[in-house]
TIKOLFI-248379 format. One line per field, with one value per residue (C-alpha): x, y, z; residue number from 1; residue in three letters. Coordinates in steps of 0.1 Angstrom, whole numbers, padded with zeros to 4 digits. Layout:
<pts>
c1	X_...
c2	Y_...
c3	Z_...
seq	NUM_...
type	ALA_...
</pts>
This chain:
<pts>
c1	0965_0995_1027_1059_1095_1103_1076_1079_1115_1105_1079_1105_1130_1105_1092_1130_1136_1104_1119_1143_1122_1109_1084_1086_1055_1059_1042_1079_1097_1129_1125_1116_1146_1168_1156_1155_1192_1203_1186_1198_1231_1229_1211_1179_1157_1135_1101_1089_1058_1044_1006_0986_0971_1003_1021_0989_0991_1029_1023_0993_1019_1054_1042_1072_1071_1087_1065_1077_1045_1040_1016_1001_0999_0972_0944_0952_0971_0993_0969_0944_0972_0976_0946_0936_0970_0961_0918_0936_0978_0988_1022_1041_1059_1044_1070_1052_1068_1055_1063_1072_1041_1020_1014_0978_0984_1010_0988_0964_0986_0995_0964_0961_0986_1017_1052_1071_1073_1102_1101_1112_1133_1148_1183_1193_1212_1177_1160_1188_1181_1144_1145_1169_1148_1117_1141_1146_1109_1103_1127_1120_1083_1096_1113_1081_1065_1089_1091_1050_1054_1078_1058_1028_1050_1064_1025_1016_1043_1033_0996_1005_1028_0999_0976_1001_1013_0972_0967_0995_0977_0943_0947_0974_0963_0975_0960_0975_0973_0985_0992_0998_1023_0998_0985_0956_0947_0951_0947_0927_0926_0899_0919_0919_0883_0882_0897_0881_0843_0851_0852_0877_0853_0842_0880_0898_0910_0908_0933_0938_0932_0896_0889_0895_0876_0846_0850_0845
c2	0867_0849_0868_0862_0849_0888_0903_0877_0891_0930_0925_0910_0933_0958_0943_0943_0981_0989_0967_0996_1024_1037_1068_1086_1104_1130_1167_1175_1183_1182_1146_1135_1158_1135_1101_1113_1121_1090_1062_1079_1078_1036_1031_1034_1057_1078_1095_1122_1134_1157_1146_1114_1126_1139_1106_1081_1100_1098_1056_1053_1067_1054_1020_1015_0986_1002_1029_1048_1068_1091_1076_1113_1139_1165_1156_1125_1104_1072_1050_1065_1063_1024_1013_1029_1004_0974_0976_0955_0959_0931_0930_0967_0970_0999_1012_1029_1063_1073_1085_1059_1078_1060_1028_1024_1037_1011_0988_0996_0999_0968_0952_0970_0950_0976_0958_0969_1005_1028_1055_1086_1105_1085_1068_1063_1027_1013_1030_1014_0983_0979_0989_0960_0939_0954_0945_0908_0898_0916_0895_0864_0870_0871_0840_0822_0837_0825_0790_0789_0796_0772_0745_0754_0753_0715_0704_0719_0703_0670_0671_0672_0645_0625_0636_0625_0593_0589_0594_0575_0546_0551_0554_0523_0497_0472_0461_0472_0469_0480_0473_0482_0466_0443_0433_0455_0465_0505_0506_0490_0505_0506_0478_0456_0464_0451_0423_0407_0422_0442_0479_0496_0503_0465_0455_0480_0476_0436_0415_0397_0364_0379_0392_0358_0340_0363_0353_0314
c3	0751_0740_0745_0720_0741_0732_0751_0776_0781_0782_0804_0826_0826_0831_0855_0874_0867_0886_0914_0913_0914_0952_0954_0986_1000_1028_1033_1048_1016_1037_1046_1008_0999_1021_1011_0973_0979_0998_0983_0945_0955_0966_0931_0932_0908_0933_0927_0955_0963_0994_0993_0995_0964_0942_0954_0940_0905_0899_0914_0884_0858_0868_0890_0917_0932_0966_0983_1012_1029_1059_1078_1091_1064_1058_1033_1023_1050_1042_1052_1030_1002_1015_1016_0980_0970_0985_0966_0935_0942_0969_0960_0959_0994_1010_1039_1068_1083_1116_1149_1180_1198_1168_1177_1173_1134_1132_1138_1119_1090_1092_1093_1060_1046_1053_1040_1070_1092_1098_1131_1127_1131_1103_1104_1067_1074_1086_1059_1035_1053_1049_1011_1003_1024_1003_0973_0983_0985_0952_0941_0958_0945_0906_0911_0923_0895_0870_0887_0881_0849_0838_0855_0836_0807_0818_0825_0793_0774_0796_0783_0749_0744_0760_0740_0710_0722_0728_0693_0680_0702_0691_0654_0654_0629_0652_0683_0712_0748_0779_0813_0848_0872_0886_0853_0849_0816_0811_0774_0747_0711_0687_0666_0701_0704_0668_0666_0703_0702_0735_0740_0758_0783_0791_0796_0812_0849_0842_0836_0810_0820_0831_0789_0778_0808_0793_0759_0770
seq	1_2_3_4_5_6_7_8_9_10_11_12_13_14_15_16_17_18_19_20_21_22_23_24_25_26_27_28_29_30_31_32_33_34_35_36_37_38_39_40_41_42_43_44_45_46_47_48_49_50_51_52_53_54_55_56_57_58_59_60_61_62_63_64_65_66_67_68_69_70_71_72_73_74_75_76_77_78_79_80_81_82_83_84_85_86_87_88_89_90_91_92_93_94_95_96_97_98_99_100_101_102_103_104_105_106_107_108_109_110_111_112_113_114_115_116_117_118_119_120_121_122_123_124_125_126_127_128_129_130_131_132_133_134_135_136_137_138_139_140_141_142_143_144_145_146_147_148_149_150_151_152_153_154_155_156_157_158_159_160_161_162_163_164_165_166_167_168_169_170_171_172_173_174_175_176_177_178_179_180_181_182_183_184_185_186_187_188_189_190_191_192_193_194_195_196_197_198_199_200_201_202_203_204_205_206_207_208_209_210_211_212_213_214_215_216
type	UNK_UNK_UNK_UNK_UNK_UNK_UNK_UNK_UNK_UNK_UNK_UNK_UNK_UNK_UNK_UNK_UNK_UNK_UNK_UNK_UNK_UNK_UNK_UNK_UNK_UNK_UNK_UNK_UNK_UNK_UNK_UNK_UNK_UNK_UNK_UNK_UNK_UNK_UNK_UNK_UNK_UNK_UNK_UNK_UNK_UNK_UNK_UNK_UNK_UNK_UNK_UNK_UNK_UNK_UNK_UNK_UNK_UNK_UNK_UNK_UNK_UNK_UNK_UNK_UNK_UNK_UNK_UNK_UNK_UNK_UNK_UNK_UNK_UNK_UNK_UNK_UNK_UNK_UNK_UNK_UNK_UNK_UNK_UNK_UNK_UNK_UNK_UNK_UNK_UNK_UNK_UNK_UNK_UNK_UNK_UNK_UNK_UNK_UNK_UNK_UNK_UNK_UNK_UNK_UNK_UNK_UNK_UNK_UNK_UNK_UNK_UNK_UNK_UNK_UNK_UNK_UNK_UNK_UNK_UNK_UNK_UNK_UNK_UNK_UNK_UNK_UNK_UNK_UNK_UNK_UNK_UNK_UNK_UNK_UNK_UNK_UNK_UNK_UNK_UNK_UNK_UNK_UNK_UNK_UNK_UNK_UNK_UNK_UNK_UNK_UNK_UNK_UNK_UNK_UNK_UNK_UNK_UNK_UNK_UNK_UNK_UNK_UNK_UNK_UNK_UNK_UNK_UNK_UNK_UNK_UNK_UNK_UNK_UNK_UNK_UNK_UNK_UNK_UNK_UNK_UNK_UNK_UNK_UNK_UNK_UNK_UNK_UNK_UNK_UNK_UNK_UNK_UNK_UNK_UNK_UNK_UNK_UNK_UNK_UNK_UNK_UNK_UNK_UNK_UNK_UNK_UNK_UNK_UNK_UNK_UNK_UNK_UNK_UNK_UNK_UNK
</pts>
């Protein structure tokens, strides 16, 4: 699918307002109460849930890229919610909330790909903290993507103006060749191959001191 600069540039800033968006999964509705009001009033546009499974439906329809999870919650826990994520989503930062007793679910959380953990009870400034942290590898990984993309452009553009300049050389009525630093031939046309009685293939990588030692 071929996208137009347009859609290119939607996609993008769409793409930057869900780096914006955090959804907040807790079965404590004071606790998502808090963090709804605290991270709204730094800027950020914030989604609450108090199950695994209400917080997985609003992520399929509104796609945060910041996720804030209790790790222990009834029915569906936050690892069940993290691990359902991470089957085809590697890149949303998922932010583990436990208890400092948890250690073991800490570590398994992480080893399912976790973004980073906060203990409870929460302090807002290291909740602040880890978001914007959250927010600076979003951001870093938009830059690589856009850096990628512009390379593929470059290489793209590259292969094209060879195959042009390839073209240009090929279809030349005039026989022309070329050479390396050391003399080697590196192109023959078909007028070259022509006008001596050797193919591109017979002469190339020779000098060409060697093509006319072959035609004596």
């Amino acid at each position: 699918m071929v996208l137009t600069l347009g859609e290119v540039l939607k996609k993008e800033d769409s793409s930057k307002e869900n780096n914006n968006q955090i959804l907040v999964i807790d079965d404590n509705p004071d606790i998502t109460d808090t963090i709804h009001q605290y991270l709204s009033q730094v800027g950020f546009t914030v989604f609450t849930a108090n199950s695994g499974e209400e917080g997985l439906k609003i992520f399929r329809k509104k796609a945060p890229k910041i996720l804030i999870v209790d790790l222990k919650m009834p029915g569906m826990s936050g690892l069940d919610v993290l691990k359902e994520i991470r089957q085809n989503d590697e890149e949303t930062e998922i932010i583990i909330l436990t208890g400092v007793q948890e250690s073991n679910a800490i570590i398994e959380a992480l080893r399912h790909r976790a973004s980073d953990f906060i203990l409870k009870p929460i302090e807002l400034e290291t909740l602040k903290l880890t978001v914007e942290k959250s927010l600076r590898r979003l951001e870093l990984l938009q830059q690589v993507k856009e850096y990628t993309r512009e390379l593929e452009n470059l290489l793209q553009d590259v292969r094209e103006t060879k195959e042009y300049l390839q073209n240009i050389l090929e279809n030349s009525p005039q026989a022309i060749v070329t050479y390396d630093l050391s003399g080697k031939i590196l192109e023959w046309n078909s007028a070259a191959e022509r006008i001596t009685g050797y193919s591109a293939e017979e002469v190339k990588g020779k000098s060409l001191k060697e093509v006319l030692a072959m035609a004596d």
